[in-house]
LUMROVO-87064 format. One record per residue (C-alpha): residue number from 1; residue in three letters; z, x, y. Coordinates in pm, 1 decimal, decimal comma, padded with zeros to 6 digits. Each point is the difference from the previous one (the first is absolute). Layout:
BEGIN
SITE     k     r          w          u          v
SITE   NUM   ALA          Z          X          Y
...
END
This chain:
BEGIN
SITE     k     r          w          u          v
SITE     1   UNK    08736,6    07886,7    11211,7
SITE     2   UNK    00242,3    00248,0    00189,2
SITE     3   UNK    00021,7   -00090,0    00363,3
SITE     4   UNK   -00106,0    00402,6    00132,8
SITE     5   UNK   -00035,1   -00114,5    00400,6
SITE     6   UNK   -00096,9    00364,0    00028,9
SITE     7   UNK   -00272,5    00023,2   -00258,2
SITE     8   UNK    00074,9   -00107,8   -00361,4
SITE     9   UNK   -00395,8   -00134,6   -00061,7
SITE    10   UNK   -00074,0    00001,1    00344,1
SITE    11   UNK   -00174,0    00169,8    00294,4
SITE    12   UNK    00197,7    00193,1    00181,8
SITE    13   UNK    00019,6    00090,5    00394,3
SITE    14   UNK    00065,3    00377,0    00107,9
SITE    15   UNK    00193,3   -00098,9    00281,2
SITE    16   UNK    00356,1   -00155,4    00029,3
SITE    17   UNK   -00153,6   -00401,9    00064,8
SITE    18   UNK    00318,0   -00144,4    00129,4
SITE    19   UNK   -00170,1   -00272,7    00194,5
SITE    20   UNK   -00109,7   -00290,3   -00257,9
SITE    21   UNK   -00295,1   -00059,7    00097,8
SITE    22   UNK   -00106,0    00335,3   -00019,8
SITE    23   UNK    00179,8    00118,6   -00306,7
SITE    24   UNK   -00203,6    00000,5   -00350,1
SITE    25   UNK    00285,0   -00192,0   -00227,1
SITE    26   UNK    00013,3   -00131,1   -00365,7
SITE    27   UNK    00103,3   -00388,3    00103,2
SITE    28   UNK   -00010,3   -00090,0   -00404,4
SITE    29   UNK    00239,1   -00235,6   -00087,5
SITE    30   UNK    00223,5    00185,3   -00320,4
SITE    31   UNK    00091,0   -00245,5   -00237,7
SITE    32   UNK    00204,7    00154,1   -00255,6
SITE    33   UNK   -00148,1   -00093,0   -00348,7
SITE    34   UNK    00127,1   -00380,4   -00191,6
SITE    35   UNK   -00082,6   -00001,0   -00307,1
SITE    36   UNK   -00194,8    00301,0   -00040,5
SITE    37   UNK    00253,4    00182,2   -00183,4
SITE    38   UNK    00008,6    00340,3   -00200,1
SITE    39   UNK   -00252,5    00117,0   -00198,2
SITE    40   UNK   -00011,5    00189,6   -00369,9
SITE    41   UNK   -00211,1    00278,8    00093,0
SITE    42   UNK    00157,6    00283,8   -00260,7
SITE    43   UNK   -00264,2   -00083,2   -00267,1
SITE    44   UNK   -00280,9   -00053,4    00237,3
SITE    45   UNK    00091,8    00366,3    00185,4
SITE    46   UNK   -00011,0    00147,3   -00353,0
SITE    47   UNK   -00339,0   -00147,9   -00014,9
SITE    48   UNK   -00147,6    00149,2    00309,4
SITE    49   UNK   -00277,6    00291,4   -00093,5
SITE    50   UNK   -00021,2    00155,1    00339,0
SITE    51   UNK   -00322,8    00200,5   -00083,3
SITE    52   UNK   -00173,0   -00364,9    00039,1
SITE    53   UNK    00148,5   -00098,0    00367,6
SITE    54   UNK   -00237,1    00022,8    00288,4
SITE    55   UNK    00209,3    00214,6    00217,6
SITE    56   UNK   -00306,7    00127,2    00187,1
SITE    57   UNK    00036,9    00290,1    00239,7
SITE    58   UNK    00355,2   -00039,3    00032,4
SITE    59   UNK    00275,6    00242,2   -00161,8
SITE    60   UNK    00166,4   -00119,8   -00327,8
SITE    61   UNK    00245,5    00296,4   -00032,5
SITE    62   UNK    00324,1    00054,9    00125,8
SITE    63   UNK   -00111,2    00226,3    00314,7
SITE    64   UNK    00299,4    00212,5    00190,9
SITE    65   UNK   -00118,3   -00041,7    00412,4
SITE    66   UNK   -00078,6    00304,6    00240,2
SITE    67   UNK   -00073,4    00013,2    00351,4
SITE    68   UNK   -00233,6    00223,3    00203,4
SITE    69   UNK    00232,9   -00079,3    00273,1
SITE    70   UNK    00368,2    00079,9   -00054,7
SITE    71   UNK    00102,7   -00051,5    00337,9
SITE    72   UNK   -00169,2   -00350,6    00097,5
SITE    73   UNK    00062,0   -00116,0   -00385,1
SITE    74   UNK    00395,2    00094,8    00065,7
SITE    75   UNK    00032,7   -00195,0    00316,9
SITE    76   UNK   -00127,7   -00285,2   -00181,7
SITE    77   UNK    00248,2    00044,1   -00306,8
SITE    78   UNK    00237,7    00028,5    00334,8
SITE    79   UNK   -00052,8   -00329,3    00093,3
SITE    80   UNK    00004,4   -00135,5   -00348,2
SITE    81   UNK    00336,6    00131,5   -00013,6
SITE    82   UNK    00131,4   -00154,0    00351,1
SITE    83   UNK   -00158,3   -00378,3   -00162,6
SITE    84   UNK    00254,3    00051,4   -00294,4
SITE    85   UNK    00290,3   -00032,8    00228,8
SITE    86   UNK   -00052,7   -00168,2    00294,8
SITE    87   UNK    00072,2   -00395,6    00016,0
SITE    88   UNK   -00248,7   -00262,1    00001,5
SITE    89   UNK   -00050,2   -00250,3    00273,1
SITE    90   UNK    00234,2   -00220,7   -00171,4
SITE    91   UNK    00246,1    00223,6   -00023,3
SITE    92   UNK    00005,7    00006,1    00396,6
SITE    93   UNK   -00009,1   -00352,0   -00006,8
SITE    94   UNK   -00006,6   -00259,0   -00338,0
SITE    95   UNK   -00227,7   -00281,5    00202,3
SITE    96   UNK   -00252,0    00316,3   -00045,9
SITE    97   UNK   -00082,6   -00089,3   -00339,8
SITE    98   UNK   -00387,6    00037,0   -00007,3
SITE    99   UNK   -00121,9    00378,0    00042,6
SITE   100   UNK   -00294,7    00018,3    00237,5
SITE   101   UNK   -00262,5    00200,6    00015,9
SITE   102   UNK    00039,8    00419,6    00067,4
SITE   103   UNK   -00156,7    00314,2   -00099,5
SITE   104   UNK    00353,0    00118,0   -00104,1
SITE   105   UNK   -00061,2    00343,6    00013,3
SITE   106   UNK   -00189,3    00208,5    00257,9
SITE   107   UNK   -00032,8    00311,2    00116,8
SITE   108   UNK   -00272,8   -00038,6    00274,3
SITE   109   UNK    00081,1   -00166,0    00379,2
SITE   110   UNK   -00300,6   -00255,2   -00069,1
SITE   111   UNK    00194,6   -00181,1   -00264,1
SITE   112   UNK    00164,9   -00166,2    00328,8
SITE   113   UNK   -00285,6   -00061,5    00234,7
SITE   114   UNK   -00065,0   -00388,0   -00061,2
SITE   115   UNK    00293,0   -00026,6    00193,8
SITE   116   UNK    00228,9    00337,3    00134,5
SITE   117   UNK   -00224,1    00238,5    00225,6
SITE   118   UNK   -00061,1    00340,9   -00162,6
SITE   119   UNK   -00240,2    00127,7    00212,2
SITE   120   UNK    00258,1    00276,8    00072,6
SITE   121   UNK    00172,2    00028,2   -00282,4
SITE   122   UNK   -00082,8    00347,2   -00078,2
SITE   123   UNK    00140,1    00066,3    00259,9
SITE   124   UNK    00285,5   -00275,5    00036,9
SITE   125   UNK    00174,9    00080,3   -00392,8
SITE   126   UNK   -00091,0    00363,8   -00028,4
SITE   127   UNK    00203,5    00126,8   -00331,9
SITE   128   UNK   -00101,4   -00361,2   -00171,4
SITE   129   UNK    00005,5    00045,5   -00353,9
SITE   130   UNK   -00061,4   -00340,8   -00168,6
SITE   131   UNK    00133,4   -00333,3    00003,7
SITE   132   UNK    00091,2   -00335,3   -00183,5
SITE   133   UNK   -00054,7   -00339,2    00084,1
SITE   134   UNK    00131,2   -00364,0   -00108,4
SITE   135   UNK   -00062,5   -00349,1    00119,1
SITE   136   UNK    00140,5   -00338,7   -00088,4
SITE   137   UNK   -00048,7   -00364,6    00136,3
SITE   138   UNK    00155,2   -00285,9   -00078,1
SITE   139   UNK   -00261,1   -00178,8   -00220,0
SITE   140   UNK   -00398,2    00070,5   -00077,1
SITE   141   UNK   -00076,1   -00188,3    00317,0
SITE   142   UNK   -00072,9    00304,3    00277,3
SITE   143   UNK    00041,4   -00308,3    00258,3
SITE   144   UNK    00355,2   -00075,7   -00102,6
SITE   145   UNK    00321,3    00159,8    00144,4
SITE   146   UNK   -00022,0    00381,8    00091,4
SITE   147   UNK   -00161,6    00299,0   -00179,0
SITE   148   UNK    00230,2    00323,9    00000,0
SITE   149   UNK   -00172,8    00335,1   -00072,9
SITE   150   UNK    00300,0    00289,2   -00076,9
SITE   151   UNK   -00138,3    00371,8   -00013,7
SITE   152   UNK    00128,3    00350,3   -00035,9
SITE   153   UNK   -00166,4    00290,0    00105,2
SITE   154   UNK    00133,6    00333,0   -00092,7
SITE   155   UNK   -00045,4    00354,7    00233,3
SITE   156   UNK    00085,7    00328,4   -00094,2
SITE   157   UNK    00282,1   -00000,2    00230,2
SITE   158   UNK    00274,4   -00205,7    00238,3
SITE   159   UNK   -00132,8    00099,0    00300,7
SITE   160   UNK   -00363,4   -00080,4   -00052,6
SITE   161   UNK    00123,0   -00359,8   -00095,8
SITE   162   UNK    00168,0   -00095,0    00275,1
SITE   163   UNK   -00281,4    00137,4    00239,0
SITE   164   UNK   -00225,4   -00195,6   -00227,0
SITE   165   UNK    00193,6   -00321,2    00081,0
SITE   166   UNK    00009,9   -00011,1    00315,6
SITE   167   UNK   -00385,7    00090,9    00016,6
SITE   168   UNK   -00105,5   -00216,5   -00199,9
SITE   169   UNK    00206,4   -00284,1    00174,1
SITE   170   UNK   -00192,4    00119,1    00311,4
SITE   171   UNK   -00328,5   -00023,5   -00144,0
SITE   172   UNK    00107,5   -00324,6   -00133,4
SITE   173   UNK   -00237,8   -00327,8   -00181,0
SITE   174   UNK   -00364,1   -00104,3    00008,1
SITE   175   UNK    00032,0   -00213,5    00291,1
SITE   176   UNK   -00265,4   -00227,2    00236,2
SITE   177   UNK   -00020,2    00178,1    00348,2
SITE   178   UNK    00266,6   -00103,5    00215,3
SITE   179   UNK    00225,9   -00215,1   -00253,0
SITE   180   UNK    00360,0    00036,1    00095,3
SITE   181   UNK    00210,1    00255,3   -00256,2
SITE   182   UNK    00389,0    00056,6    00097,8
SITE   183   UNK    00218,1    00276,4   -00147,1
SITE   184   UNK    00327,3   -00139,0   -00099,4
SITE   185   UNK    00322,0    00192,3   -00093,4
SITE   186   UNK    00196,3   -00048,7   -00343,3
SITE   187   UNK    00402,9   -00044,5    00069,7
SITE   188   UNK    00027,3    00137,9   -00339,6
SITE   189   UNK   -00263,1    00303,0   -00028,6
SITE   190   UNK   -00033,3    00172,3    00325,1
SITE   191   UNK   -00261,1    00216,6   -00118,1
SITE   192   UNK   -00247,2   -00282,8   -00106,8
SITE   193   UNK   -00310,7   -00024,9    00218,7
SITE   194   UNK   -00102,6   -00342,5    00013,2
SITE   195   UNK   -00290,9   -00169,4    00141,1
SITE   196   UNK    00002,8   -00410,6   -00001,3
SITE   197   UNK   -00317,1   -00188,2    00121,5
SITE   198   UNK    00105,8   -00319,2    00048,2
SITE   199   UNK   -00355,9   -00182,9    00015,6
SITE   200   UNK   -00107,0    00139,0   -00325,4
SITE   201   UNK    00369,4   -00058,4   -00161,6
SITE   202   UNK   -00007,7    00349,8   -00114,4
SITE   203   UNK    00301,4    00236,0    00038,6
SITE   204   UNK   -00027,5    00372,7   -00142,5
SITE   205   UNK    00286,4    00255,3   -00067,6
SITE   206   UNK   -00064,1    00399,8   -00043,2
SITE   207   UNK    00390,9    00104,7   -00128,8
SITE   208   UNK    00030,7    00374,1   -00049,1
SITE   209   UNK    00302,8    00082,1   -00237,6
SITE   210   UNK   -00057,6    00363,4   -00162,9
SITE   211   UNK   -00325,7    00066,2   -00099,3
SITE   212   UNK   -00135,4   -00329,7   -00006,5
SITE   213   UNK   -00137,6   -00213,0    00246,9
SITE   214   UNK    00119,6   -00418,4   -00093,5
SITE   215   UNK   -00327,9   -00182,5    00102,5
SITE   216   UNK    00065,2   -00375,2    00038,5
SITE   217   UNK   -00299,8   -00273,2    00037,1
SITE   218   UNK    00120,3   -00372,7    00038,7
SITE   219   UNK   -00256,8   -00249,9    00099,3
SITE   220   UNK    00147,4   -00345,9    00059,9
SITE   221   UNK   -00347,6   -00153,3   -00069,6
SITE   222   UNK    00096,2   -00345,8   -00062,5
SITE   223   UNK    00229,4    00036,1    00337,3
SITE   224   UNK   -00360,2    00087,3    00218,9
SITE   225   UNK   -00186,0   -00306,1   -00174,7
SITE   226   UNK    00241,2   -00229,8    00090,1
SITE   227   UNK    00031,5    00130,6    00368,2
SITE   228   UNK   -00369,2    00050,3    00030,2
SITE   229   UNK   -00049,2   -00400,3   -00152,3
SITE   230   UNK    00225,2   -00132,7    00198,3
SITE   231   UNK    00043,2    00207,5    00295,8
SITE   232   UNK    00336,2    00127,3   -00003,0
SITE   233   UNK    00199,4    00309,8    00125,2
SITE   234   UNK    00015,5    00238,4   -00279,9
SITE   235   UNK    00304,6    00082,7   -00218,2
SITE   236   UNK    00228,3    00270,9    00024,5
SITE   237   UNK    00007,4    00364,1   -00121,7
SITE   238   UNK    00088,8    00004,7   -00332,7
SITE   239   UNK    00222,1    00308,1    00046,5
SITE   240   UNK    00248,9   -00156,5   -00261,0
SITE   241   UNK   -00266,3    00073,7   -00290,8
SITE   242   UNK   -00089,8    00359,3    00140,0
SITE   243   UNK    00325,6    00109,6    00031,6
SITE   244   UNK    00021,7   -00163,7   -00396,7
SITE   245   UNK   -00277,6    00215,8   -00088,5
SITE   246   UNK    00152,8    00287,4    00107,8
SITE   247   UNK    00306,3   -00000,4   -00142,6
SITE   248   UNK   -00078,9   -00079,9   -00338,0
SITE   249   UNK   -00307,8    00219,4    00016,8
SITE   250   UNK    00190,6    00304,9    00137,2
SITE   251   UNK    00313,8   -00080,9   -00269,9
SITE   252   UNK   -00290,8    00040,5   -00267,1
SITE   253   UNK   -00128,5    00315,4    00136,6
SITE   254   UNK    00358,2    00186,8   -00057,0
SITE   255   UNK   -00058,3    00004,5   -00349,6
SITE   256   UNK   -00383,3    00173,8    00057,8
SITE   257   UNK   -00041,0    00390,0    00038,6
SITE   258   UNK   -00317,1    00090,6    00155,9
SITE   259   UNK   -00183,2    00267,6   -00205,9
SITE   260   UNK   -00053,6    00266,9    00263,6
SITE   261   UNK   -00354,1    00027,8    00113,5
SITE   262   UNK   -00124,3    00369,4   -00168,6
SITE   263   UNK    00176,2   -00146,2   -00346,5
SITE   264   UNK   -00238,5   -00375,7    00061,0
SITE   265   UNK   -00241,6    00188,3   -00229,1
SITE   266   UNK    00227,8    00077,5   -00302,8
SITE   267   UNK    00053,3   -00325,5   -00064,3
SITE   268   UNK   -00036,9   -00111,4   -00362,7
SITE   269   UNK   -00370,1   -00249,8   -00005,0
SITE   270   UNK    00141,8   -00195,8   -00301,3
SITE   271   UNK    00416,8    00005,8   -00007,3
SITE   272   UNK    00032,7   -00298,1   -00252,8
SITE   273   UNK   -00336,6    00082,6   -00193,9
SITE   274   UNK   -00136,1   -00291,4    00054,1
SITE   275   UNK   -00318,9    00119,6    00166,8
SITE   276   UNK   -00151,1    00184,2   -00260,0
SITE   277   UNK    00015,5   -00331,0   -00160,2
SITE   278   UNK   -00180,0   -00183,7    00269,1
SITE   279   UNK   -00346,6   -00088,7   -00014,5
SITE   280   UNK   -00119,3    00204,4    00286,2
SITE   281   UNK   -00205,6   -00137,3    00315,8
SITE   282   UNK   -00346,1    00136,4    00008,4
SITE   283   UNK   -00153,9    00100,0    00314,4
SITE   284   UNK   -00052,0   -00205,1    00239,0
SITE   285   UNK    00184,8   -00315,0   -00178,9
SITE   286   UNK    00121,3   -00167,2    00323,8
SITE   287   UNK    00234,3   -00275,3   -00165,4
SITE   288   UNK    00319,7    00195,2    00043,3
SITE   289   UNK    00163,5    00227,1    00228,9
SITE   290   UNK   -00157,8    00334,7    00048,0
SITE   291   UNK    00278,3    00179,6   -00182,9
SITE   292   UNK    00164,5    00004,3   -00378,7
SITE   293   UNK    00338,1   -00031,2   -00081,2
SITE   294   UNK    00307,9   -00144,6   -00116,8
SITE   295   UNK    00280,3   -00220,5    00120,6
SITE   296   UNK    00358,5   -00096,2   -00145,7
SITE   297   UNK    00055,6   -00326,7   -00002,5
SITE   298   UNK    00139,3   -00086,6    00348,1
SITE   299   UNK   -00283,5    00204,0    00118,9
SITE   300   UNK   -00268,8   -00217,3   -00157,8
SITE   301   UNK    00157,0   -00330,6    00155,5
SITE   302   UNK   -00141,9    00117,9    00284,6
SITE   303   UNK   -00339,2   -00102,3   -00109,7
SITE   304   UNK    00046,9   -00280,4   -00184,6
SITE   305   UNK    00005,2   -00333,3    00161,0
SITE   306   UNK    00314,9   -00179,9   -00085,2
SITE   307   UNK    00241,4    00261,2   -00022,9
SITE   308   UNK    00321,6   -00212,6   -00115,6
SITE   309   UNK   -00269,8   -00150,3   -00286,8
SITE   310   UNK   -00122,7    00353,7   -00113,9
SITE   311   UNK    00356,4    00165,4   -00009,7
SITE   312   UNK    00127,5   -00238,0   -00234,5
SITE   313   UNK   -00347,9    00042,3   -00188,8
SITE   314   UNK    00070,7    00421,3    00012,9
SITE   315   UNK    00358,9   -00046,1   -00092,0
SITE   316   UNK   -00034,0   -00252,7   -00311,1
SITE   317   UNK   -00274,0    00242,2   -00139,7
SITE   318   UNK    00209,5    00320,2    00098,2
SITE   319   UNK   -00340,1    00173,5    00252,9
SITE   320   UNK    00131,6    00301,3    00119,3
SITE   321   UNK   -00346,7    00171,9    00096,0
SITE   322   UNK   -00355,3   -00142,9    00102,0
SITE   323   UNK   -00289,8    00221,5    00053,2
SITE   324   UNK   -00320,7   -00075,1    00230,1
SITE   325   UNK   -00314,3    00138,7   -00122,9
SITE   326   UNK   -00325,7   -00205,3   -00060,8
SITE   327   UNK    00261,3   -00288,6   -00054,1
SITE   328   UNK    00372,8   -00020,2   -00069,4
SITE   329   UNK    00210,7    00143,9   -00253,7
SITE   330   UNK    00316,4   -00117,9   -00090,4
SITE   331   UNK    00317,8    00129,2   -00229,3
SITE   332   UNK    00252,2   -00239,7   -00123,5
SITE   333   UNK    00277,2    00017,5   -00201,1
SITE   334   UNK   -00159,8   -00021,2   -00359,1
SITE   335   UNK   -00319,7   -00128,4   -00187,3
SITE   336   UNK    00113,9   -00359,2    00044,2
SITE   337   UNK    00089,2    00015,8    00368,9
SITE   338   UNK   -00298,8    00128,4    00057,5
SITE   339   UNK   -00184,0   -00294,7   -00184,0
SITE   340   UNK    00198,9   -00229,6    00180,9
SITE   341   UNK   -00054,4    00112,8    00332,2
SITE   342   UNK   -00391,3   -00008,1   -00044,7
SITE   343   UNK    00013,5   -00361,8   -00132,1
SITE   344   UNK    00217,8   -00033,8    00362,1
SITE   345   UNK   -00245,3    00123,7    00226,7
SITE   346   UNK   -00332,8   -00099,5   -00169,5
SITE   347   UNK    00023,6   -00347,8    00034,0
SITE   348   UNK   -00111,8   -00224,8    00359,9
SITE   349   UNK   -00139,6   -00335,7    00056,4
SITE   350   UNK   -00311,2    00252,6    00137,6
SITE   351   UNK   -00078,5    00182,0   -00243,5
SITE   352   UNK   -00230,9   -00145,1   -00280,6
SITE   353   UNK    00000,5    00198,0   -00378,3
SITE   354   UNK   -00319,3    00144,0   -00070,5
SITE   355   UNK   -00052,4    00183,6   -00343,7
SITE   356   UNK    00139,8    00369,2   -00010,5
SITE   357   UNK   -00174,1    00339,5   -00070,2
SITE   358   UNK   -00183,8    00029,9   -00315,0
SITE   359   UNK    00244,5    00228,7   -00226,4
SITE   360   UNK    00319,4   -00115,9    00168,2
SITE   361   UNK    00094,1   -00337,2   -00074,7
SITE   362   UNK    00355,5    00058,6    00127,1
SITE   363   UNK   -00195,1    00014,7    00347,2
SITE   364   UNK    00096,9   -00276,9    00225,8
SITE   365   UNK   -00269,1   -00044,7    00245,6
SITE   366   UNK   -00037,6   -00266,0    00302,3
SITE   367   UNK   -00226,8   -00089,2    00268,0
SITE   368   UNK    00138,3   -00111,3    00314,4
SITE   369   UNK   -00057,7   -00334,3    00157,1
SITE   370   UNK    00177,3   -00017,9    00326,1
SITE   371   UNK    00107,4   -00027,2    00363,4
SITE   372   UNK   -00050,7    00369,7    00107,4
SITE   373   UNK   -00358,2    00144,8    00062,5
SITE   374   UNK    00119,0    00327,1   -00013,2
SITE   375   UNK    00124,2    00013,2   -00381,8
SITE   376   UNK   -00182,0    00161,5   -00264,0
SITE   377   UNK   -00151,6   -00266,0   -00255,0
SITE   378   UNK    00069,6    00185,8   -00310,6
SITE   379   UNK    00349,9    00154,3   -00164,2
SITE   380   UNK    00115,2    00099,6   -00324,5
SITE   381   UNK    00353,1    00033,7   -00133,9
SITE   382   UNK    00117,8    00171,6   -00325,6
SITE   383   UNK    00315,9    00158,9   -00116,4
SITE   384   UNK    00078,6    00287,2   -00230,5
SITE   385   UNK    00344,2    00163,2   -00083,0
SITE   386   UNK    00224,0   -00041,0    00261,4
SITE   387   UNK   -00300,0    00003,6    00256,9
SITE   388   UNK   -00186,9   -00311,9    00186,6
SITE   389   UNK   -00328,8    00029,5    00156,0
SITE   390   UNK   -00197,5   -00179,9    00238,6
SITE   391   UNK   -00339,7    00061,6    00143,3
SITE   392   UNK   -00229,4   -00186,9    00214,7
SITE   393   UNK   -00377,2    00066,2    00127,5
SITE   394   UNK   -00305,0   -00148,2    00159,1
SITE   395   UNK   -00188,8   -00018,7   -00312,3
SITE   396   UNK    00104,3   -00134,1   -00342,6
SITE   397   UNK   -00206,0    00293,6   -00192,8
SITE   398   UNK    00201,8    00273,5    00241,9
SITE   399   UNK    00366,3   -00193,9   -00114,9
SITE   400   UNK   -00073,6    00015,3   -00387,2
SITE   401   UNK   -00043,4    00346,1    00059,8
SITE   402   UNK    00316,2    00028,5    00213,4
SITE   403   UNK    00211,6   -00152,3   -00263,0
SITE   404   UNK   -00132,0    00179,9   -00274,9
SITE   405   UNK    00026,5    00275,2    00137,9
SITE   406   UNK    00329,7   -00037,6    00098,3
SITE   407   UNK    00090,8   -00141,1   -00284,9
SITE   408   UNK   -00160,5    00375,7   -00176,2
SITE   409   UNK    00198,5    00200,5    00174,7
SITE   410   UNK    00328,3   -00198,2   -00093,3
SITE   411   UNK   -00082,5    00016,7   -00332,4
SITE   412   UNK   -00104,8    00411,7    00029,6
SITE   413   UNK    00355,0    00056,4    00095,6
SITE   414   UNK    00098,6    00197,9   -00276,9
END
């Protein structure tokens, strides 16, 4: 089963959970699939008669997506945008293998108030358009190591940025009254505002550069166990990893044009066509993100767990887009890639076969048996074309229809 920290088949938090113990994650263990190798579905997709599949109220036509809200719906296809370019935590640094737990992109303050105050940040990061968010550990283990939690926000201009930096720097973290918080000065980016609080082994960064704002997060967690277990002075700044994040964060940013703010609304809903192939989220459906949309490649490793495991996954099968609907969409390179990628992905020591749909034999359907309370129990996988689906839900009715209705609309694509 795809490791989707950020929601594949799971519920979701609204608000950036960079904090373990507070963040909603998908801790399944991916096993790639032994022995469960490729199967012959051509004669069995021939077979399908998809007048008989229980789709129920969902959609089983290719449907092209609207909005009734250009202007919010753009800044979100803003920030989708900024996540296919900027790096992932491992990219900052490769002991940052595991991503952690984020709402990646935002466009409201309270997406940061577990742990940065935004009670004035109306006022704090006026011009704020929207932002992106990634956040890697070094293993599933939220005790072990640090966390680091890298974010972009974008403003419609240079000068509201920088004031926004330095406000927001001022406003500063979620803090216990009277815990001790220092500012601290970069040698190698003057203009960062940094606040370190040494008791909670947390050190933030605000870094203006343009129209962004660089928002660093590193929480040396296992550093404050150890000092609170054995009673120890507390570690130094970790201004050698800010500074890190910076650099390669801001490097990545040259190669991103912001789309000025009165053209946010003209951007295309479906660029790579892959929504109107989607299976769409019906209201209320609280399992994802609150927003559709698609991702290139690099853009989608920042959800999944294991980044280095899922980029040779998305390379060998040739991904190049993945939508997020009512579940996941994926495009490989051909009909076989895509096979191969869902045999990948379906398989885990957690998740137990359970018959398919009836109609759609080619359905592979699981119910999960695991360590995380959070996952939903029931997903279904099935391919078609150069196209791999997965879909999960609370209720094993509900995820027949999901897959065969997904597996409609693929088929409807005429």
């Amino acid at each position: 089963m795809l490791d989707m920290r950020h929601g594949y088949g799971r519920l979701r938090s609204a608000r950036i959970g960079v904090r373990a113990a507070a963040a909603a994650v998908l801790a399944v263990s991916v096993l790639v699939s032994a022995g469960c190798g490729s199967e012959s579905h051509a004669a069995e997709e021939q077979s399908v008669d998809l007048s008989k599949l229980d789709t129920g109220s969902y959609k089983t036509k290719p449907q092209d997506p609207t909005t009734s809200d250009p202007a919010t719906r753009g800044r979100t296809l803003e920030g989708l945008r900024l996540g296919n370019i900027l790096p992932l935590a491992s990219e900052i640094d490769p002991t940052l293998s595991h991503n952690a737990a984020i709402t990646n992109v935002f466009t409201q303050p309270n997406s940061f108030d577990s742990l940065v105050n935004v009670d004035h940040f109306a006022d704090d990061a006026r011009g704020f358009l929207v932002g992106f968010a990634t956040s890697g550990r070094p293993s599933e283990d939220p005790g072990l190591g640090l966390t680091l939690t890298n974010a972009v926000m974008v403003f419609d201009s240079e000068s509201n940025a920088a004031s926004a930096a330095s406000a927001l720097a001022r406003s500063g973290l979620v803090l216990k009254p009277g815990t001790e918080v220092t500012s601290l000065q970069s040698s190698q980016h003057s203009a960062a505002q940094i606040v370190w609080v040494p008791t909670e082994q947390r050190l933030a960064s605000w870094y203006p550069t343009g129209k962004f704002v660089v928002f660093t997060l590193i929480d040396q967690v296992e550093n404050k166990s150890v000092a609170e277990a054995f009673s120890m002075p507390p570690e130094p700044a970790p201004l050698a990893l800010a500074d890190k994040a910076i650099d390669v964060t801001a490097a990545a940013l040259t190669g991103f044009q912001p789309t000025p703010p009165d053209k946010l609304a003209t951007l295309p809903l479906d660029p790579d066509g892959m929504l109107r192939l989607t299976l769409s989220r019906p209201t209320g459906d609280a399992t994802v993100e609150a927003f559709s949309g698609t991702f290139n490649q690099h853009g989608m490793l920042h959800i999944v767990g294991d980044p280095a495991q899922y980029k040779a996954l998305f390379d060998k099968a040739g991904v190049d887009s993945v939508s997020d609907g009512a579940g996941f969409l994926v495009r490989a390179k051909d009909e076989a890639a895509a096979r191969g990628f869902l045999d990948s992905v379906s398989a885990s020591r957690f998740q137990h076969r359970i018959d398919p749909p009836a109609g759609l034999p080619i359905a592979r359907c699981v119910k999960y048996h695991g360590p995380d309370a959070h996952a939903a129990p029931f997903h279904c996988y099935v391919s078609y074309g150069r196209y791999a689906a997965t879909v999960w839900s609370q209720q094993q009715q509900d995820v027949y229809q999901r897959i065969s209705a997904q597996y409609a609309i693929l088929a409807n694509n005429k």
